[in-house]
N, C-alpha and C positions, 0 to 999 in steps of 0.2 A: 709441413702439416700445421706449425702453430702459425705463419703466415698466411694459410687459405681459413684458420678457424678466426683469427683475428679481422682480416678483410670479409666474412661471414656477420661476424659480431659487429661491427661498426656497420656494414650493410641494414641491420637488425633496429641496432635501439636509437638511431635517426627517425626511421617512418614510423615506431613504435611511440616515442617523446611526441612526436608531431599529432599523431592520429591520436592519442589518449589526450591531450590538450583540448584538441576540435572537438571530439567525444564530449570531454564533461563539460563543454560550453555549451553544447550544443541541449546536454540534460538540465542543465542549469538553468537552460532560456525555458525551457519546456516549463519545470517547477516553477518558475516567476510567472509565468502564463498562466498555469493554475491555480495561481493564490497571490492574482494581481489585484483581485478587490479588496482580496483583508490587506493591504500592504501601503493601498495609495491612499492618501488622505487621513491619514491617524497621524501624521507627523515623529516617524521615529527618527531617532537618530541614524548615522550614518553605520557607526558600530552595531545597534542592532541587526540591520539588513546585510553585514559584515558577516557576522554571526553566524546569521540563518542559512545564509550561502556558506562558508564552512561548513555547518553540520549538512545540507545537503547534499557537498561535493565528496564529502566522506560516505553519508546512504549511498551516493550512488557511481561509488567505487565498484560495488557489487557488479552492474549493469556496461560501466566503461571499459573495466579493465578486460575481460573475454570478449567484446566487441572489438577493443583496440590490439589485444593480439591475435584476431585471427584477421583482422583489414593491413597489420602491420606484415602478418605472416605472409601475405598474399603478398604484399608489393616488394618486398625484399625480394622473392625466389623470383615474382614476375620479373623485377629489372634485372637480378642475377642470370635468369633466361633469356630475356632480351639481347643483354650486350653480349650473348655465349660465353657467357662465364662461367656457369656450370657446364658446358659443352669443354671447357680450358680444364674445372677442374678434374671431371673425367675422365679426360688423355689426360691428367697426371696420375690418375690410375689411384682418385680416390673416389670412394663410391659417396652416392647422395646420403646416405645412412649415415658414413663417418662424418661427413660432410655438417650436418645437419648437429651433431653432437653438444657442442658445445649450447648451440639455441636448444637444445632440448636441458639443458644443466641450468640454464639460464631461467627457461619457463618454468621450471622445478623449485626454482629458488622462487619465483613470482608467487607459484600455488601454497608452497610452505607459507611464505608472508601471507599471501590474502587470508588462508585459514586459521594464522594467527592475529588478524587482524578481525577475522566475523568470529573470533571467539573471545577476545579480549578488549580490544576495543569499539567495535558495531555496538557491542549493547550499551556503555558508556555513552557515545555516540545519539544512537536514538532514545534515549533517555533523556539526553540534556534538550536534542531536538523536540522532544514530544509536548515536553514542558513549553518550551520557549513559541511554538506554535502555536501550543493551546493558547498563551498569554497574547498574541499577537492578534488572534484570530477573535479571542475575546474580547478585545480594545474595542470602544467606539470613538468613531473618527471623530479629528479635532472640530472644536467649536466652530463654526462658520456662518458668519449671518451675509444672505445676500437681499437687496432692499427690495423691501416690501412683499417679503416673504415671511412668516410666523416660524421660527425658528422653535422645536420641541424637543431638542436633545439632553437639554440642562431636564431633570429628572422635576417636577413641580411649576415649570415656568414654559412661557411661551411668550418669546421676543420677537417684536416686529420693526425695524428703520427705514426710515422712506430710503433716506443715501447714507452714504459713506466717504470718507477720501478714501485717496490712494491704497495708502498704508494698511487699509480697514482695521484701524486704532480707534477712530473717532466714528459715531456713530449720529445721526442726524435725526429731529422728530420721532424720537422712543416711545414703543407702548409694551409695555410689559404686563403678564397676567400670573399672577401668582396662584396657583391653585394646590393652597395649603390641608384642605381635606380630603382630597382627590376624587371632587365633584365641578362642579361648577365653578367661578372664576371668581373667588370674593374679594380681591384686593388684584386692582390698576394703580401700574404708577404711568405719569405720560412727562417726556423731558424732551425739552430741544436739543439739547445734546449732552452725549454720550462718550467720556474716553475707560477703554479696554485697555488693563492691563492683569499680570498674573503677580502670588503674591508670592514671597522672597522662598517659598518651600515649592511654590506652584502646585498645591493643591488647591488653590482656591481661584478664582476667574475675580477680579474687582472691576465694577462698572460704575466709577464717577459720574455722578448724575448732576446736571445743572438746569436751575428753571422748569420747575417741574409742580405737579402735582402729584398728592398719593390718594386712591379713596379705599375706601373700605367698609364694608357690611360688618357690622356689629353684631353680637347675643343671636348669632346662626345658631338656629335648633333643628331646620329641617330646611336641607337644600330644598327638597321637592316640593316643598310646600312653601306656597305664596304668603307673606302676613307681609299684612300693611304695612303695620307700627313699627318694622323692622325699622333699627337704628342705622344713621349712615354718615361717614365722617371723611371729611376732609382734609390733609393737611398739604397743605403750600411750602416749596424750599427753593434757597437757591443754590444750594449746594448738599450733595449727598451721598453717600458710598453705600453703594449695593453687592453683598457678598455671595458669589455664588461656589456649590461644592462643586470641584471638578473630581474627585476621585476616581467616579467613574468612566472619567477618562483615560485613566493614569493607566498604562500597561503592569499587571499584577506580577509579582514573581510567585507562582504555584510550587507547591512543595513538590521536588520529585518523590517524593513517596508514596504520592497517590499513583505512581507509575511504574515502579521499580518492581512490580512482580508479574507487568507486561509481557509476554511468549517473547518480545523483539528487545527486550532491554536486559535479557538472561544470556549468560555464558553457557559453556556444556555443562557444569557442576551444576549451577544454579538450575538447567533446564532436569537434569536426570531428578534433585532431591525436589522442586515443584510439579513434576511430573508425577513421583513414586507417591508425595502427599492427594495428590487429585485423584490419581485410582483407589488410594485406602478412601479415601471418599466415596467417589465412586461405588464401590463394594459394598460401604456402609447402606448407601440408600439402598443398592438391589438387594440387601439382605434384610432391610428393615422390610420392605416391598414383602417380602417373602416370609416372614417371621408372622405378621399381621394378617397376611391372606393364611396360612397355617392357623393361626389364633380361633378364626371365622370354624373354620372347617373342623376341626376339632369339638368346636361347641358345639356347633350342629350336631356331629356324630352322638358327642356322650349327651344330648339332650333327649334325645329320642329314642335312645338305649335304655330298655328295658334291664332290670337289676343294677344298669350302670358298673361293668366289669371296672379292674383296675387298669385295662390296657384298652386303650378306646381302638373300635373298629372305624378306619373312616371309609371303608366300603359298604357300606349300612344302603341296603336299596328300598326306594319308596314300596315294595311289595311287602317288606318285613315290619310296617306298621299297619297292624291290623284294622284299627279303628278310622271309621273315616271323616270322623272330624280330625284327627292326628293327621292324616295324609294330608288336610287341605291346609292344616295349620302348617303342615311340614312343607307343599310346595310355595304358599306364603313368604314363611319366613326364609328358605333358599334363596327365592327373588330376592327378598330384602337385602340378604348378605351379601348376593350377586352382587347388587347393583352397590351396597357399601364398599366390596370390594372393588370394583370397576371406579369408585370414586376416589378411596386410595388411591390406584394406581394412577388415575390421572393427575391428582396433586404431588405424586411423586414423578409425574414423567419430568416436568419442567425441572427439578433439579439434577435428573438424570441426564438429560440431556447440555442443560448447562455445565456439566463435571464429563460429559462425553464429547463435548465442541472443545473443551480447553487439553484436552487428553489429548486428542487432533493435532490442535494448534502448537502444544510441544512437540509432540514426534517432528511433525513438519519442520517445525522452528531449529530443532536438535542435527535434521538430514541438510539443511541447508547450509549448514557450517561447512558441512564438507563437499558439495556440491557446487559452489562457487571453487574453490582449489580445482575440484574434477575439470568442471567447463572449461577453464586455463588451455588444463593439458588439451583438452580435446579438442579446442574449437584451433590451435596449435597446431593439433594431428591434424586440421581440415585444411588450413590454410597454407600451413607449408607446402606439402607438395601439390596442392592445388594450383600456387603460385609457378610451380615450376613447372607444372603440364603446360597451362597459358601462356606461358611466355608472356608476359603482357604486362609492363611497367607503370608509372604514374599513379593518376587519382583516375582512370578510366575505368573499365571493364576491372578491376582491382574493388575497387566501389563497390558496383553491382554483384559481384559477385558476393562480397563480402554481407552486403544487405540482407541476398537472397537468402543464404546458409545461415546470416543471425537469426533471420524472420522463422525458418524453419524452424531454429533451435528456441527463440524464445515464446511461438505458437507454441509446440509441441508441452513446452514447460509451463505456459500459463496455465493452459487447457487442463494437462494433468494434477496443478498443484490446486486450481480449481476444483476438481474432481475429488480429492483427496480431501479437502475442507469437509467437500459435499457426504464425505464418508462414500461416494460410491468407488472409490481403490483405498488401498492403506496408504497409509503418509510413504512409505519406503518407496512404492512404484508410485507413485505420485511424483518426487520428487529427484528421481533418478530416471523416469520415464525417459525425456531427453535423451540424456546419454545416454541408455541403452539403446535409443533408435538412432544415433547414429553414432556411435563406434564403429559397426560394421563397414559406416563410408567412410569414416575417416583413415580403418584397413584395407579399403580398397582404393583408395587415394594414393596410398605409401604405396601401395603392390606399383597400380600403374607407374607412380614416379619415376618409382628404381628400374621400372622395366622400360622406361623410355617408350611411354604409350602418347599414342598422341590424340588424349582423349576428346580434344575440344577440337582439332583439326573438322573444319565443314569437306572439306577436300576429300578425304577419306571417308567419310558418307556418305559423300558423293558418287565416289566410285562403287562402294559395295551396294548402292541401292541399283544402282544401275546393272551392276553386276547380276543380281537378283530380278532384276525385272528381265533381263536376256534368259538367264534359267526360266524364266516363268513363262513368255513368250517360246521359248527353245518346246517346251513342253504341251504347251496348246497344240503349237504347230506339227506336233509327230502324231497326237490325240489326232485331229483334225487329218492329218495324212493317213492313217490308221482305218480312219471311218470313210475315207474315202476309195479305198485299195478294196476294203469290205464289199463295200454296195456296190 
């Protein structure tokens, strides 16, 4: 027994190591695809983009790790079937169930980890990620001048050079426009040439200017407006240092704190006591809503009350004010409160609703912890004995198949967690949708297994359609004989 669980287990975490590798490079290329513009051309370091790819190999552990064991599940039992190995371990008179035991001890320990990992460390995780995205995504790209193009990313200026060398250190025929009011262009400088370098903190861009002129508009009191007399000054150099700020370009490091009370950067603790604060909220607004419309109705009631008892009636009918200028005064002022109250509530919905979308977003945030572990087992329960129906080894039909049952499970789970946001299900079927639609295959997968079904055989289709279409023919033909013996 422990030599068929051990040759089992080594069968196992070969195609498992393999197919989770290909998996997260494969999510990996994806995320560079998607955030290939903020990436190229700001000049980060190698360790930044280091970085970014760790914290995203870790998000999207989530996504790799139930894909790579139910493609791993498939190709072990498939090659295990192929070479009749389970056909071998069978005539030794152990069943697929036992068989299967120890991968199931193994996937168990998998879902333990992954559940303590989307509860302990994911929110860490996307936390450090959310920061360091924002900061990348906020960079604008490095300085670059190409010739004889106006160059407007320095924040005040706008640089134009006929060429450049190689290097693009040295810049050739400069015209630079300084626009210190942020109107119109009051000070030109123009230089033969130009060398770019940064300064010893590299906040700063310095551009050695050689052979130049500077002009400049003096006693500006109104861009828009034309005056002669305007003063105008020239000066001449042949050497000069022009400092520019780059801060702007500098990638910021943002405090995670503006992030840390994010639904995805919360553990279970941190999710239940920002959840329990959002409903006391929550509540507050629908009771303020309610207290205030009460307030309205109340006044009405005791204004129109005759002797004004100490117990106000709010059932008081426009029939019971005799007078009828009171009745018009009364359906008047209704309107009025109507419609004050109608405007309450609409200055209250928007906070309602913003304390009702983040109520949401925890439940959901809170089911996910544990629906990742679930998927493990399940997508396990589909692949193992799926693999062993097919008989069917390699990166082939193992593949496909594999695809097919993710696509299923990861539609069925977008759709519904979609849904769930939308408030039209609760976060719980939202997020558990999925596997509750297929458990039931992943029980009828096991049943077939063990009963040596041979569910994917075209042969066997073959025959029973055939079979069925002779029944069906068999049947005409006595109808037919029947109507003819008649007439």
């Amino acid at each position: 027994m422990k030599k068929i669980h051990s040759l089992i287990l080594q069968a196992f975490i070969k195609p498992f190591m393999v197919t989770f590798f290909i998996v997260m490079f494969v999510l990996l290329m994806l995320f560079l695809f998607k955030y290939i513009d903020d990436l190229i051309g700001k000049g980060f370091q190698w360790y930044v983009i280091l970085e970014l790819l760790s914290y995203q190999a870790a998000v999207q552990l989530t996504m790799a790790l139930p894909l790579s064991m139910l493609l791993s599940s498939i190709m072990t039992f498939g090659n295990l079937g192929e070479s009749y190995e389970l056909v071998a371990i069978k005539a030794a008179g152990v069943s697929l169930r036992k068989a299967m035991t120890p991968l199931f001890i193994v996937v168990g320990l998998f879902s333990a980890g992954s559940f303590i990992f989307s509860d302990y460390i994911l929110p860490v995780v996307n936390l450090k990620m959310g920061s360091l995205l924002y900061d990348v995504r906020k960079k604008k790209a490095d300085f670059l001048i190409k010739p004889g193009v106006f160059n407007n990313t320095i924040p005040g200026y706008s640089i134009r050079a006929k060429s450049k060398n190689e290097e693009g250190t040295v810049l050739y025929d400069l015209m630079i426009y300084e626009h210190a009011t942020g109107g119109s262009a009051n000070n030109v400088i123009f230089a033969k040439e130009g060398y770019i370098q940064n300064s010893a903190d590299n906040k700063y861009m310095l551009l050695e200017l050689k052979d130049g002129v500077r002009y400049e508009d003096s006693n500006v009191k109104d861009a828009k407006r034309y005056d002669p007399r305007q003063q105008f000054t020239r000066f001449r150099f042949k050497e000069t240092t022009q400092k520019f700020d780059m801060e702007s370009f500098q990638m910021g490091n943002t405090d995670k704190e503006l992030f840390k009370d994010h639904h995805q950067m919360l553990n279970l603790r941190q999710l239940r006591h920002y959840s329990d604060s959002n409903r006391v909220s929550l509540d507050s607004v629908a009771k303020i809503n309610s207290v205030e419309s009460k307030r309205y109705i109340n006044f009405f009631a005791n204004y129109y009350q005759e002797n004004k008892p100490k117990t106000i009636n709010t059932k008081i009918k426009l029939a019971d004010i005799e007078q009828e200028y009171m009745r018009r005064s009364a359906i008047s002022n209704a309107l009025s409160q109507a419609r004050q109250i109608k405007e309450n509530a609409d200055l209250r919905m928007n906070d309602y609703q913003f304390f009702a979308e983040k109520d949401i977003r925890y439940d959901i945030e809170w089911h996910r912890k544990f629906t990742l572990a679930v998927s493990c087992l399940l997508l396990f329960g589909i692949g193992a004995p799926l693999g062993a129906i097919i008989r069917k080894g390699g990166l082939g039909l193992p593949v496909v198949m594999a695809i097919i049952f993710f696509l299923i499970y990861h539609v069925i789970a977008t759709i519904s967690e979609k849904a769930a946001k939308d408030a039209s299900l609760t976060p719980m079927w939202g997020m558990w949708m999925a596997i509750i639609v297929l458990t039931p295959l992943a029980i009828f997968l096991t049943y077939k297994s063990t009963s040596d079904s041979a569910l994917f055989d075209a042969e066997q289709y073959k025959n029973k359609a055939e079979a069925i279409w002779k029944k069906v023919v068999g049947l005409f033909n006595k109808k037919k004989d029947k109507a003819t013996l008649s007439s």
